[in-house]
N, C-alpha and C positions, 0 to 999 in steps of 0.2 A: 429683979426683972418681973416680978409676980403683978402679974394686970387686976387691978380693982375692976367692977363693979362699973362703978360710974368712967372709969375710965372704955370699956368698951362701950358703953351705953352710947359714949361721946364721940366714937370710932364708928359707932351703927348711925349716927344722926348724921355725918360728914357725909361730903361727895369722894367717890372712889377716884383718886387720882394713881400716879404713878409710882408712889410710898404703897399702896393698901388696895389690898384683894380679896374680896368675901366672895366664897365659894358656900353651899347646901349643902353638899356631900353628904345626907341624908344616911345613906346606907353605907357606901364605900366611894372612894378616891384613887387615884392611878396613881403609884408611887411613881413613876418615872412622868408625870403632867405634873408633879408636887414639883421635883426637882429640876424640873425646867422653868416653872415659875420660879425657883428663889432664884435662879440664873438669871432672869430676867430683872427680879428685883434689886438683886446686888448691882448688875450692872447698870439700873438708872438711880441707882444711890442708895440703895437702901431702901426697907421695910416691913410689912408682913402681911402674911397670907393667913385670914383668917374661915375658917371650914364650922362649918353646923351657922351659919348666916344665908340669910338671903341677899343673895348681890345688890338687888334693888329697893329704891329707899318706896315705901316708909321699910326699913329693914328689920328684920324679927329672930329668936334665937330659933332654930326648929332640930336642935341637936345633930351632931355626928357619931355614928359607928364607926368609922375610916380609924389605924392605927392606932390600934388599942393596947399594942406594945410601942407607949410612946421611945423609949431609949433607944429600942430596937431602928426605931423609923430614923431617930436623929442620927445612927451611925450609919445606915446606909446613904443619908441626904451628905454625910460629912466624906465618907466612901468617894462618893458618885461626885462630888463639885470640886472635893480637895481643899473644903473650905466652911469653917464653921458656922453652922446653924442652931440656933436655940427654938424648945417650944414647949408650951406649959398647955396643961391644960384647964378651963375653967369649968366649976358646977355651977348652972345657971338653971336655974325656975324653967327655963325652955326647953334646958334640955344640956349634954355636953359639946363643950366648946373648946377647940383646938385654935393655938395660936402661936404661927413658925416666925418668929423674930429674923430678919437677914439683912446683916449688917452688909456697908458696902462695901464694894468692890477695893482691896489693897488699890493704890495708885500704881497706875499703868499696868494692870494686871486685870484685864475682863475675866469674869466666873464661866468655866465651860460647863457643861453636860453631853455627854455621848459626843465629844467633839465635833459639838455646836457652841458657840457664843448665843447665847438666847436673849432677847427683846419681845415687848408687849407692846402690840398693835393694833388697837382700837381692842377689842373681846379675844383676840388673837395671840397663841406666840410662834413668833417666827427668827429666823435668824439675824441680826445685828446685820445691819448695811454698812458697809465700809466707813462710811464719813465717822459711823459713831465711833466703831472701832478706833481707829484715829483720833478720834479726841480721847479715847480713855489712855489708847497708848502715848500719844505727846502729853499725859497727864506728868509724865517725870519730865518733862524738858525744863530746862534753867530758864528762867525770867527773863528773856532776851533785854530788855530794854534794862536790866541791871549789870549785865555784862557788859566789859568794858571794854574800848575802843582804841584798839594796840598802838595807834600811832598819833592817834590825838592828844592835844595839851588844850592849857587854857587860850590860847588864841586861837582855838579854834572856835570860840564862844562869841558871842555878839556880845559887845559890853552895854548897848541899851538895854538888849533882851533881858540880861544880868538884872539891870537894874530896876526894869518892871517886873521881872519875877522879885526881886527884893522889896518892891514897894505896896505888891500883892496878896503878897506872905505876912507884912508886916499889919496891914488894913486886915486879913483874915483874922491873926492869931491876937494884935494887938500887944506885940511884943513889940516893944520901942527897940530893943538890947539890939536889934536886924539890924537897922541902920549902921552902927557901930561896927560891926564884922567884915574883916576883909573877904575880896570876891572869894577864895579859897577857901577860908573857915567858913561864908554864905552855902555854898555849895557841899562842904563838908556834912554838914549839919542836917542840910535835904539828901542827903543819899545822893547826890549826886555827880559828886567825886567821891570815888573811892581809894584805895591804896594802890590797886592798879590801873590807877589812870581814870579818863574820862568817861563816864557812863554812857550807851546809845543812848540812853533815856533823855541825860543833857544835849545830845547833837538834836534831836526832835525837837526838842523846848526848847532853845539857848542858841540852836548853832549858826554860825554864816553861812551865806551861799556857798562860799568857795568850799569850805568844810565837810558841807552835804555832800557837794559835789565829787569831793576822794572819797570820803566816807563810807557814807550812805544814801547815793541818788537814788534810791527806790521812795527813801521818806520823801514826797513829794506828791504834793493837791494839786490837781487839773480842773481851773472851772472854767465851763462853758456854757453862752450863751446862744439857744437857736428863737428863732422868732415863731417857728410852729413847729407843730410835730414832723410833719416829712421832708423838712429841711436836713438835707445831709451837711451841708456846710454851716458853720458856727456862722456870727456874726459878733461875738468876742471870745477871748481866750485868754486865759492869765495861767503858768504857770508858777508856783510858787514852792520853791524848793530852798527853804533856810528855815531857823529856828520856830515854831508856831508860835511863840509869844510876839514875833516882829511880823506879821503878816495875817494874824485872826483878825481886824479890824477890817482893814483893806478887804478882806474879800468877804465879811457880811457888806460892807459898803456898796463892792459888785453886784452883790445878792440887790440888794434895797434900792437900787437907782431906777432896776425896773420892776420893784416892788408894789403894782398896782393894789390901790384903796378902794374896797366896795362898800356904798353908801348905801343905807337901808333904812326904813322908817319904817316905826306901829305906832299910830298914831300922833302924839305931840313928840312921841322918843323919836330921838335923831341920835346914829349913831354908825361909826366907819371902823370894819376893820380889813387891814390888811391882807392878801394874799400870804403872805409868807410870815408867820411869827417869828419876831428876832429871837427869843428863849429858844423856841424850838430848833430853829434852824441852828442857833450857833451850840446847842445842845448835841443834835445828830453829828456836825461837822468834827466837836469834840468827840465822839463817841467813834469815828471812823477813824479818828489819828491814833484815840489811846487803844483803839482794840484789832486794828487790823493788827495783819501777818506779817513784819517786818523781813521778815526770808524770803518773801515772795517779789517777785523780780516785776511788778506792780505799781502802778501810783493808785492815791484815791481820787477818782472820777464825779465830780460833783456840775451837772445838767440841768440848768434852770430853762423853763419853758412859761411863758406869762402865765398859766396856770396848775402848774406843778413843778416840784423839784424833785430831780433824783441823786443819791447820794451811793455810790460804789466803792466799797473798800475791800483790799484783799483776803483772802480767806476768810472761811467759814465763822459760824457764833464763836465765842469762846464757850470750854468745857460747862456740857449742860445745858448752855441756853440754845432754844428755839424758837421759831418764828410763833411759836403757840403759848412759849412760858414767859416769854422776853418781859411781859410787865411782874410778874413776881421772883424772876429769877438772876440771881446777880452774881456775877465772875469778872475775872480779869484777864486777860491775857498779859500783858505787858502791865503786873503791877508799882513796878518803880515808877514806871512813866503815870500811870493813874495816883500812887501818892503823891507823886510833884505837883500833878495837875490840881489835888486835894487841897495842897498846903498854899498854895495861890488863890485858893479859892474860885474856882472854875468849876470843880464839879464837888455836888454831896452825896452823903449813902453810898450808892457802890459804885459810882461813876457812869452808870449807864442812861439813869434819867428817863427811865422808859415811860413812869408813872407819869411825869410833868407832862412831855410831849404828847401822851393819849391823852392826857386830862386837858391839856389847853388847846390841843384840836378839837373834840369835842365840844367846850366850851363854846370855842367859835364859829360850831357849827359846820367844821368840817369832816372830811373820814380821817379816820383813826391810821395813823402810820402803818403803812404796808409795805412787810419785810416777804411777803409771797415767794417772791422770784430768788430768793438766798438759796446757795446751795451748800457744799462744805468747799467750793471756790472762793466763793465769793459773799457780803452782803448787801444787800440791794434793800436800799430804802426809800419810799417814795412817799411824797408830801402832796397832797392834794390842796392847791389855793381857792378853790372852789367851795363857795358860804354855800350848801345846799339848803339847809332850813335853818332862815334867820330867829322865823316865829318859835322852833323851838326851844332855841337860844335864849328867848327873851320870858317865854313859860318857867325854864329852870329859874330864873333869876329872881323871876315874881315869887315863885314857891320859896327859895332860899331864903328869900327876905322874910316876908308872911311868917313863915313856920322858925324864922330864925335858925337856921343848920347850914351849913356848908359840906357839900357832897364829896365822899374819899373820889376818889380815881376808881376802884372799883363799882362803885357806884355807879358813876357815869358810865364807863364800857358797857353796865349790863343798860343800861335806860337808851344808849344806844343803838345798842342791837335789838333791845326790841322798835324801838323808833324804826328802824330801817328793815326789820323783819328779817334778820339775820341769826344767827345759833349764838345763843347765852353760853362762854366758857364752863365745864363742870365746873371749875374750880371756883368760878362766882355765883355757882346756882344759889348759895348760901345766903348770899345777899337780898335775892327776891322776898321772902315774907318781914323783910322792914322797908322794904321799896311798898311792898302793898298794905300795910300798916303805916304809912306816911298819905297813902290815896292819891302816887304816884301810876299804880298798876294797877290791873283788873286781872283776874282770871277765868278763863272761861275753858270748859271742859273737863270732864274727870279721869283721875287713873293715868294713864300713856298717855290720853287726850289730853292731857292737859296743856295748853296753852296760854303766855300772857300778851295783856295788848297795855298802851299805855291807856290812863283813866280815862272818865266820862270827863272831867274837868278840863285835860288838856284838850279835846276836842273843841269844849266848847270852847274858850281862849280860842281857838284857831277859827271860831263861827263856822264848824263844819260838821256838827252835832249828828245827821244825818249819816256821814264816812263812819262813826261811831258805832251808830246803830248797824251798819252796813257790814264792819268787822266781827261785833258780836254775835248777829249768825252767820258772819259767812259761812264757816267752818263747815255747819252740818248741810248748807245746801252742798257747796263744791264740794263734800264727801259722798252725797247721795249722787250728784251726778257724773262723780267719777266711777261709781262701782256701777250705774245703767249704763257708760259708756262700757265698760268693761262685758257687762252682759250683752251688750247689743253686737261689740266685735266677735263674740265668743258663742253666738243664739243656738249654732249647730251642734256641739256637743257640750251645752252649758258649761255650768261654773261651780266648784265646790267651795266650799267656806275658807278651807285654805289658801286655795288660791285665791280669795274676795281680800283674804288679810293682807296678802304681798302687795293688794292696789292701795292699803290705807295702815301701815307696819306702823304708823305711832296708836294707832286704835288698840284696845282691846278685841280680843274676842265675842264678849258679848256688846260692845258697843255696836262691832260690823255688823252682829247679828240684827241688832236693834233699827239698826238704817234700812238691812232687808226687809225688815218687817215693815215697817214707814214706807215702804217703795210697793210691798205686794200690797198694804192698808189702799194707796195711791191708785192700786192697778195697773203700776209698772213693769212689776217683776211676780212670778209666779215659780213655785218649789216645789219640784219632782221628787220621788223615797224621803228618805228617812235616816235619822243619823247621819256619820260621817260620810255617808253613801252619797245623799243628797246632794242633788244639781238645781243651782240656781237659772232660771231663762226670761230675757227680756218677756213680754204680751204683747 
């Protein structure tokens, strides 16, 4: 368990996610905030909390006094949770360095404190909201989709459906031997007959209407079509309730009839894409059958509109993923039904596909799939067919070639979000200095100030060189004349520096200072006493 060296060092360079906590604790630490944080860690999987760090990067060791009868502290943290904790400590050049290892949470068993369940929200902890709860305690539930279905036999199987999942399996794996097997030893082999009987996972993939229909009428996709948004009434409707493998065509085919093409040109390039990508959409469609909540007395709800699609499936993420982790983080709920779907070749890696569908939206110039409105009800997925910037579609493309590289999927989200001037995930900050060592980004500002904007290149490509110039100072005008608006509502009992910071909270301290001074240099603003005393007032 003994942490190197280089291995912290590699701990200090990362973004603080939801594994890892650097705490200062300079002097002393509150045993009972220690032990509410490993509650909190155990229960989103695991981690550690590391003490004598500066939480923020560039991060530094600046030692701890906290818990200097290390054994003493692990058996109160083991005391107080019911559950074990490890933690060493390191001698580092900066100083000492404490570091509580906490492992996760046993399955279906949250970590309490003071009879709380604890969670970490945003700098905060607080307690566990029901939905998570729930997903850690249906952490023990049996695989629904591998449980077998008491009265079902093989007629209840579609024999085409059989036979394009055998001819599926056979093109994936490139096993000839498939062909040869009877449907029973076919299905044997897929986990999809078992000893007791027919699998749910086969009635989803395989089964007839009629069979749904005793079954399991819940397995069943709703798609509808409206001509605009405030149209309460469809204008087509298909419901489809039998095996997925006998009716995935047909309803991309509904999808694609009113799949409007948008034409674009930069100069002699000519070039059309689609409202609705086929990969993506028949990606989400899968991702709604293999991960809804098949207990839920539900269908899945799929709402095409000429320029968006929404896609509604029962129950909430599966365990752990969220609308914020969903592109790096990967689960199952209904694993049987996601190996079948595996071994047909329909889906890769963990079946969710999140990375392809952000990556080939953006590509094409759309927004990034929006899972916003999911709750632990429901997931809500929404496709926007709307190309917003073609040109900057067509800049990636020139630079991929040029420099020869092909962009991860992380890549693009973060070139995204600064494109649209949106929040870089922590978890991809990591990727900005080879985004800006490629002369894709620029940085402007220092410290908290810091901000990126995409390069001077991509501007000019767009002949807009001036919007360029416009972005790189905006920043310190719109800060100077947000803290003189500030002064001017405020002229009667001025303004002190703290309160100047709450108008501009990504600044530093001395940076806010440095705007006042440019504003009093200006003859905007003028400064009464001295020290923290000091009030700032419009002139």
């Amino acid at each position: 368990m003994a942490t190197s060296p280089d291995q912290l060092r590699s701990w200090m360079g990362g973004p603080e996610d939801e594994h890892l906590e650097f705490k200062k604790a300079s002097h002393n630490f509150d045993s009972r905030k220690l032990a509410r944080y490993c509650s909190a860690l155990a229960n989103e999987g695991g981690g550690k909390i590391i003490l004598g760090v500066t939480d923020r990067l560039p991060r530094r060791v600046v030692g701890t006094q906290a818990f200097q009868s290390l054994e003493r502290t692990k058996a109160g943290l083991i005391a107080g949770l019911q559950f074990r904790i490890d933690a060493e400590e390191i001698s580092d050049p900066g100083g000492r360095v404490l570091v509580f290892h906490v492992p996760a949470h046993l399955p279906g068993k949250p970590v309490a404190f003071e009879g709380a369940y604890w969670m970490r929200r945003g700098d905060q902890l607080v307690s566990m909201t029901p939905d998570m709860l729930k997903r850690i305690f249906d952490e023990t539930q049996l695989d629904f989709s591998a449980e077998t279905c008491r009265d079902a036999d093989l007629t209840d199987l579609d024999p085409e459906a059989i036979d394009n999942f055998r001819a599926m399996w056979r093109r994936k794996s490139g096993n000839t031997q498939l062909e040869s097997l009877s449907a029973q030893q076919l299905l044997t082999d897929a986990e999809l007959l078992a000893p007791g009987g027919i699998t749910y996972a086969a009635l989803v993939l395989l089964g007839t209407a009629r069979a749904l229909g005793r079954h399991l009428p819940d397995a069943e996709v709703v798609f509808e079509y409206r001509a605009a948004e405030p149209s309460v009434r469809y204008s087509q409707r298909r419901e489809y309730r039998e095996g997925f493998l006998l009716y995935r065509d047909d309803l991309w085919a509904g999808i694609n009839a009113r799949n409007d093409v948008q034409h674009f040109q930069e100069g002699l390039f000519v070039w059309d894409i689609p409202a609705f990508n086929e990969a993506v959409v028949r990606e989400a469609v899968l991702n709604a059958v293999t991960h809804r909540d098949y207990l839920r007395h539900e269908s899945v709800f799929i709402r095409q509109l000429p320029a968006s699609l929404e896609i509604v499936s029962p129950g909430g993420f599966p365990e752990g993923v969220t609308a914020e982790n969903i592109l790096w983080k990967q689960s199952w709920r209904n694993r049987r039904l996601a190996e079948a779907f595996a071994k047909c070749g329909l889906v890769e890696r963990s079946g969710q596909g999140a990375d392809m569908m952000f990556g080939q939206c953006i590509r094409e110039g759309k927004r990034t799939p929006d899972y916003a409105d999911s709750d632990e009800f429901q997931v809500v997925l929404r496709l926007s067919g709307d190309v917003q910037d073609p040109r900057f579609l067509r800049f990636m493309e020139q630079v991929a070639k040029e420099k020869a590289i092909s962009f991860a999927t992380e890549d693009l989200v973060v070139l995204d979000a600064i494109h649209r001037e949106t929040h870089v995930p922590e978890r991809l900050e990591g990727r900005l200095p080879a985004l800006l060592g490629q002369g894709l980004l620029e940085k402007t500002g220092r410290g908290r100030g810091t901000r990126y904007i995409l390069s001077r290149r991509f501007y000019g490509f767009l002949r807009q060189k001036g919007v360029y110039t416009r972005k790189r100072g905006l920043d310190r005008e719109a800060n100077k004349q947000l803290l003189l608006k500030h002064l001017q509502d405020n002229r009667d009992q001025g303004s002190q520096l703290g309160e100047l910071r709450q108008v501009l909270p990504h600044l530093t301290r001395g940076q806010v200072r440095g705007l006042l001074r440019v504003l009093r240099k200006e003859g905007c603003a003028t400064c009464q006493g001295r020290t923290r005393a000091a009030r700032w007032y419009p002139t």
